[in-house]
N, CA, C and O atoms as CSV, one atom per row, in Angstrom:
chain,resi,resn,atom,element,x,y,z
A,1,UNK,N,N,14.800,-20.387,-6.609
A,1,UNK,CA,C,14.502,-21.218,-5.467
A,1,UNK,C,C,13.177,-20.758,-4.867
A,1,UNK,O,O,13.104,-19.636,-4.366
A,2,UNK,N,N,12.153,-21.557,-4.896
A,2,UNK,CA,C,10.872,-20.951,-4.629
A,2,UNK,C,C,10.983,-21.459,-2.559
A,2,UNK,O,O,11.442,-22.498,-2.083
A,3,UNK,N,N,10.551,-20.608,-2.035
A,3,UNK,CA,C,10.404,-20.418,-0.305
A,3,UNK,C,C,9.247,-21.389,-0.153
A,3,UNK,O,O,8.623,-21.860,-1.103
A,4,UNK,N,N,8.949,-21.722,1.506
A,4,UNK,CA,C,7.702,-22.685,2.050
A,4,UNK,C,C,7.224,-21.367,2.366
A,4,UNK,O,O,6.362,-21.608,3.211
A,5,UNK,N,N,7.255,-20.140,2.207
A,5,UNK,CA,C,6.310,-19.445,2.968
A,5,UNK,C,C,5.493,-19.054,1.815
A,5,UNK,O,O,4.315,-18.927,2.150
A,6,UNK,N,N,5.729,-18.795,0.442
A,6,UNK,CA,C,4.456,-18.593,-0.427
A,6,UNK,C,C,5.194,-18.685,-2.239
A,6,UNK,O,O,6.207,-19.352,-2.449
A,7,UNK,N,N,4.555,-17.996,-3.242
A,7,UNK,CA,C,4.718,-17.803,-4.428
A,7,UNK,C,C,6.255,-17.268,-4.675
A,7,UNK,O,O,6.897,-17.964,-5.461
A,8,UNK,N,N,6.754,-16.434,-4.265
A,8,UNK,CA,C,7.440,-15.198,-4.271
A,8,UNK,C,C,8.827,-15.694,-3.997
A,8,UNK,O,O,9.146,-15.672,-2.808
A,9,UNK,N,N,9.931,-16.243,-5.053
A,9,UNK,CA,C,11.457,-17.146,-4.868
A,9,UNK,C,C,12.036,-15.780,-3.821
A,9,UNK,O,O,11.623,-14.628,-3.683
A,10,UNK,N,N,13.449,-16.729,-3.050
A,10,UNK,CA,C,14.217,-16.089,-2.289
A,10,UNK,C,C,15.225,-15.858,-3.234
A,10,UNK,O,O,15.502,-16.993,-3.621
A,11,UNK,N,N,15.905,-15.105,-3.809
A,11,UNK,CA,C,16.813,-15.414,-4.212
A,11,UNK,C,C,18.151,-15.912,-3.946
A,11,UNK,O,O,18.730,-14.950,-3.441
A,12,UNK,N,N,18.921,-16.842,-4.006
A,12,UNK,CA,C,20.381,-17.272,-3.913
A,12,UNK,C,C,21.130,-16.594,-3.848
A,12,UNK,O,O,21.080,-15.803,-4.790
A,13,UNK,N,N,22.338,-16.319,-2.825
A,13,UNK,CA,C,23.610,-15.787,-3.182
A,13,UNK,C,C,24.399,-15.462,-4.484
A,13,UNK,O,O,24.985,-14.453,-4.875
A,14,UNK,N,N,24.246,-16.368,-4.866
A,14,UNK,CA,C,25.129,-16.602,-6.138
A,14,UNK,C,C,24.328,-15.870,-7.059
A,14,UNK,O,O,25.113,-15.276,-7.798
A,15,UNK,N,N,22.879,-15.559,-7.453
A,15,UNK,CA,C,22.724,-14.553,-8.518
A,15,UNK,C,C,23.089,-13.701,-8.696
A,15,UNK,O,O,22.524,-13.288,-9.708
A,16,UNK,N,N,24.059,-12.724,-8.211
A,16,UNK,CA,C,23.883,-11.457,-8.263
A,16,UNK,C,C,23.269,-10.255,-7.489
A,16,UNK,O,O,23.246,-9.068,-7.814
A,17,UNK,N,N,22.681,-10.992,-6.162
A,17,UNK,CA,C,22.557,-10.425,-4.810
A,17,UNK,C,C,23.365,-9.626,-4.156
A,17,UNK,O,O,24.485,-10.136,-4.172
A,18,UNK,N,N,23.364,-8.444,-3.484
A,18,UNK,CA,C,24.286,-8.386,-2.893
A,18,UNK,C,C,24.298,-8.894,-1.340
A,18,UNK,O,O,25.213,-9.306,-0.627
A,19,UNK,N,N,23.096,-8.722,-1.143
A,19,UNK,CA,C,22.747,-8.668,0.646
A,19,UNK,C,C,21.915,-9.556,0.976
A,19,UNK,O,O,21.125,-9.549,0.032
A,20,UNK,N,N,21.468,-10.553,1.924
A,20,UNK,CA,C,20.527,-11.209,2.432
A,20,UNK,C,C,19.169,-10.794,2.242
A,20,UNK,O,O,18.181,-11.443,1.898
A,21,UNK,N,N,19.391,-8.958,2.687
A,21,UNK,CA,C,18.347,-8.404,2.784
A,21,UNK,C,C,17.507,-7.888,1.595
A,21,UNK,O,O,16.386,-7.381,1.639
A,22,UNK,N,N,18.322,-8.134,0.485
A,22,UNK,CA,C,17.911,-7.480,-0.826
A,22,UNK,C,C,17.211,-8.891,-1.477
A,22,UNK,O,O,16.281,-8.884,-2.284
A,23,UNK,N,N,17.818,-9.990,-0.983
A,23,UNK,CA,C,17.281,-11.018,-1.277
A,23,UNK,C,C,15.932,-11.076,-0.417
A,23,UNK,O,O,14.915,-11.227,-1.093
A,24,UNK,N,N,15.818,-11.010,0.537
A,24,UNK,CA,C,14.274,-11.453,1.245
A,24,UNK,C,C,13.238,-10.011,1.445
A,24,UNK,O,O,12.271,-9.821,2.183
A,25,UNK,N,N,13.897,-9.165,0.479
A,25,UNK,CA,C,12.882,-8.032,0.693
A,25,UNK,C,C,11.495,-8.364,-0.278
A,25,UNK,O,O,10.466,-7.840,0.147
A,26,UNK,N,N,11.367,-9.155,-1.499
A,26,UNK,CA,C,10.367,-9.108,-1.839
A,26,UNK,C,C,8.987,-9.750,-1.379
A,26,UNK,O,O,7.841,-9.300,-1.406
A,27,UNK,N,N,9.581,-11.139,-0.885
A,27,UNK,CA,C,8.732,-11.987,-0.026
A,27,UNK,C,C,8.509,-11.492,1.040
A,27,UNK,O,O,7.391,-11.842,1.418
A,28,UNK,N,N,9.288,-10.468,2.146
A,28,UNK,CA,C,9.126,-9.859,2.895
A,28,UNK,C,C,7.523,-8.699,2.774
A,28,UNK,O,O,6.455,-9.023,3.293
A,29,UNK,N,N,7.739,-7.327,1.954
A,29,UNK,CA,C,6.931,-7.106,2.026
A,29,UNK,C,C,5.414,-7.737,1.270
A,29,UNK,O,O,4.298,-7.332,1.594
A,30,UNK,N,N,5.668,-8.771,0.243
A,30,UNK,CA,C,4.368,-9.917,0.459
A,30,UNK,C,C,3.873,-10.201,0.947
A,30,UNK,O,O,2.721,-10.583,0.739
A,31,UNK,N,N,4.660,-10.168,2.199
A,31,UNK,CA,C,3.768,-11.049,3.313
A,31,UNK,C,C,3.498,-10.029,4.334
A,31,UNK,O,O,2.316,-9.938,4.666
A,32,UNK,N,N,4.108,-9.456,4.747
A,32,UNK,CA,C,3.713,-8.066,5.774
A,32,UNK,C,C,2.140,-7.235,5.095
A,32,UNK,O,O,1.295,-6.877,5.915
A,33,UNK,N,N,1.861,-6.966,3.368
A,33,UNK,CA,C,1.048,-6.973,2.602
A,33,UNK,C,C,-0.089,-7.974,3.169
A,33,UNK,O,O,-1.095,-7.528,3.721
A,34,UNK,N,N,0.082,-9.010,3.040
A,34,UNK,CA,C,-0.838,-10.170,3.287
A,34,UNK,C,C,-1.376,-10.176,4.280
A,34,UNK,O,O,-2.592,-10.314,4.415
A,35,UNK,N,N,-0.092,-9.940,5.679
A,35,UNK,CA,C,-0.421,-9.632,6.758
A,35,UNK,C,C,-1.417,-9.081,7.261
A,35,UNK,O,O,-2.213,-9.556,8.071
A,36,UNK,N,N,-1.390,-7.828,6.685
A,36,UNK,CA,C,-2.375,-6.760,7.029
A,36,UNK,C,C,-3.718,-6.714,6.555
A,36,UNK,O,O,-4.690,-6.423,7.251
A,37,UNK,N,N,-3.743,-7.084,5.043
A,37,UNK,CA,C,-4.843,-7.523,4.820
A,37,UNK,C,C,-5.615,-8.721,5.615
A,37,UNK,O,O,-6.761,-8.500,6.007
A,38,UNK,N,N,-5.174,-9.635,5.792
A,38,UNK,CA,C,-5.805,-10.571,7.025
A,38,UNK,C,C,-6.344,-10.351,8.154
A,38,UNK,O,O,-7.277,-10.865,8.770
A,39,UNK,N,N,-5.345,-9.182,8.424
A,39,UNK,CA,C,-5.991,-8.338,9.953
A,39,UNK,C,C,-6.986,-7.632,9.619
A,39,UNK,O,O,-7.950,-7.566,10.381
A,40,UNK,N,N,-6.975,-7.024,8.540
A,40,UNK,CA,C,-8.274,-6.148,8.670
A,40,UNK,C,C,-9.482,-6.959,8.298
A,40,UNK,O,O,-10.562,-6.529,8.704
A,41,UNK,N,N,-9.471,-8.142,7.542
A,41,UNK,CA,C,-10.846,-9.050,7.210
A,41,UNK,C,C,-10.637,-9.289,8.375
A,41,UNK,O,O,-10.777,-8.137,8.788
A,42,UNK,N,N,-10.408,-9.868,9.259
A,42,UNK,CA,C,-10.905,-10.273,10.552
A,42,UNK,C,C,-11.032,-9.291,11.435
A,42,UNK,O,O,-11.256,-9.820,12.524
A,43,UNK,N,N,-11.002,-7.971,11.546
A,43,UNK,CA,C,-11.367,-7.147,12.645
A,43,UNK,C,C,-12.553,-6.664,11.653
A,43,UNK,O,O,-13.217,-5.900,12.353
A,44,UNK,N,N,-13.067,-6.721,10.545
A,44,UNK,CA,C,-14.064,-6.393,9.456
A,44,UNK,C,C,-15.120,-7.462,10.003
A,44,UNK,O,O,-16.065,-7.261,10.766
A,45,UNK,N,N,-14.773,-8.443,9.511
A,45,UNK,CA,C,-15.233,-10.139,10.181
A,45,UNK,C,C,-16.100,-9.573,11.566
A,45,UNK,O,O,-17.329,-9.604,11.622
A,46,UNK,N,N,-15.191,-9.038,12.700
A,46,UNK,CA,C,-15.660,-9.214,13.583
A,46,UNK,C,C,-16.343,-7.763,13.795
A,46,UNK,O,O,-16.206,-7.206,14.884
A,47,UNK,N,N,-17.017,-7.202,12.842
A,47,UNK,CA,C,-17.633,-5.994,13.401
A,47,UNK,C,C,-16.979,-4.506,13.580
A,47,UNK,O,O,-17.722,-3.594,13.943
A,48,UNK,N,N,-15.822,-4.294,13.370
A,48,UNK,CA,C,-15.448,-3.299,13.692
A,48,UNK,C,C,-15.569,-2.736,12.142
A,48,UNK,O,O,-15.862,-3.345,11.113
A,49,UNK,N,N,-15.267,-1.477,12.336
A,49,UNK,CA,C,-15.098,-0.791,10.953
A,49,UNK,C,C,-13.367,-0.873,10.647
A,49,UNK,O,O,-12.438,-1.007,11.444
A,50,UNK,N,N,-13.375,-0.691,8.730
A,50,UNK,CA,C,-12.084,-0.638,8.308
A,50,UNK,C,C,-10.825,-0.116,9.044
A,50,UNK,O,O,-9.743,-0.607,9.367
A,51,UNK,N,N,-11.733,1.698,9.236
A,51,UNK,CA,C,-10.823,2.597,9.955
A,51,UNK,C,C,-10.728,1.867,10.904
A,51,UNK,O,O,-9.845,1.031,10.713
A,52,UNK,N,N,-11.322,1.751,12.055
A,52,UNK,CA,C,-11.211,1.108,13.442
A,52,UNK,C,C,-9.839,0.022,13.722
A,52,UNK,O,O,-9.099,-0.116,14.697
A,53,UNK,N,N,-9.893,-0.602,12.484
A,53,UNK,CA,C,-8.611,-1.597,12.353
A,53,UNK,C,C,-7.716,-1.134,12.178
A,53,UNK,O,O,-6.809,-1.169,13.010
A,54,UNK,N,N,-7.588,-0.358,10.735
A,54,UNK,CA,C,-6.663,0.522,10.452
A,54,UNK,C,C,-6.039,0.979,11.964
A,54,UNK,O,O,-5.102,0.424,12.538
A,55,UNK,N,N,-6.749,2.041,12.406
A,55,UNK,CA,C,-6.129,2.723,13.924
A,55,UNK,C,C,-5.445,1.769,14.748
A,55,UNK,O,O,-4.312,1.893,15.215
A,56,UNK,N,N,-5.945,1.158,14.834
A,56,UNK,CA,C,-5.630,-0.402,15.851
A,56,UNK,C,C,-4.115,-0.554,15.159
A,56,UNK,O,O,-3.142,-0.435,15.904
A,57,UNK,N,N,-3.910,-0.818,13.731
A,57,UNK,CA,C,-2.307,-1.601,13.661
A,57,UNK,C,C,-1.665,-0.463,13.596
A,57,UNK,O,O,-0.523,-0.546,14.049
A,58,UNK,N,N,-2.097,1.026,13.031
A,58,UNK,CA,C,-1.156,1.837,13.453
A,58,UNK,C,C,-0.578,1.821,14.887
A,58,UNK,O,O,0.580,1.704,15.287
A,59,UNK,N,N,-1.294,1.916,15.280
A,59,UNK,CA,C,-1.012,2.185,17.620
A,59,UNK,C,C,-0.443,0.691,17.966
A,59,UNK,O,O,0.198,0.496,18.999
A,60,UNK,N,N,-0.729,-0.368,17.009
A,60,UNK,CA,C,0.516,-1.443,17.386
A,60,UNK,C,C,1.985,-1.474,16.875
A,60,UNK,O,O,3.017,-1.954,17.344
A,61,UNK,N,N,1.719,-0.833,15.820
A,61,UNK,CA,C,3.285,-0.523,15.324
A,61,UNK,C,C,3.816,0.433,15.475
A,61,UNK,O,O,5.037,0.438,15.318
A,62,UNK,N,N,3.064,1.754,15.877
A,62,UNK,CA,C,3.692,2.642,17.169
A,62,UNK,C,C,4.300,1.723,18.520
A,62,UNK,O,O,5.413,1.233,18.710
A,63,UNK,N,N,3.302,1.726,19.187
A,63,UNK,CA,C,3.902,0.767,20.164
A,63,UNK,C,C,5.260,-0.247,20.073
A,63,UNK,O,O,6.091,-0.171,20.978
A,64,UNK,N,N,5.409,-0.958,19.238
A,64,UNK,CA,C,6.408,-1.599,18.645
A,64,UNK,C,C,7.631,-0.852,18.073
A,64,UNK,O,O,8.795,-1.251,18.085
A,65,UNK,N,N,7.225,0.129,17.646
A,65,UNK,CA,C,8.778,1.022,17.799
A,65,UNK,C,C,9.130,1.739,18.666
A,65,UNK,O,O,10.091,2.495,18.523
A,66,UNK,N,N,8.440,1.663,19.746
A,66,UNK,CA,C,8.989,2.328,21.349
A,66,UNK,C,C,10.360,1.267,21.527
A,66,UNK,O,O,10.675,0.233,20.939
A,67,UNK,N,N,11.058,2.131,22.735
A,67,UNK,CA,C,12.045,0.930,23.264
A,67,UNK,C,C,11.465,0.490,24.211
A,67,UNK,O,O,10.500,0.972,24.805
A,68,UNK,N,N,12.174,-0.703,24.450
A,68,UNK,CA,C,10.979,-1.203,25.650
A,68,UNK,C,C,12.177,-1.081,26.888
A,68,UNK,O,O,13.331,-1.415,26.623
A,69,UNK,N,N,11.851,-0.633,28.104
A,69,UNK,CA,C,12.644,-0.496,29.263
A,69,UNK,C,C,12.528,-1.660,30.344
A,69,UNK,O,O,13.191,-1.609,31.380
């Protein structure tokens, strides 16, 4: 079963899956992959350096695993 979000099938229950999650892990990190690469051409795009970006999504996904109060 190929997904609307890109190349990369979801797989079905019925194959031989066990978990939802085992099913959407490949398209998952595809796109989190993709993700990031996008962010960094556009903070590249806009002048900053690689590292500079780099730092930037680390300290957002720090941030993002805080709890929030």
């Amino acid at each position: 079963m190929r997904s609307a979000a890109g190349q990369l099938p979801v797989t079905p229950p019925h194959h031989h899956v066990v978990t939802a999650r085992e099913a959407l892990e490949p398209l998952y990190l595809r796109l989190a992959l993709e993700a990031e690469a996008r962010l960094i051409k556009a903070g590249v795009e806009a002048g900053w350096s690689a590292d500079d970006v780099v730092d930037a999504l680390d300290a957002l996904r720090r941030e993002g695993d805080q709890p929030r109060h």
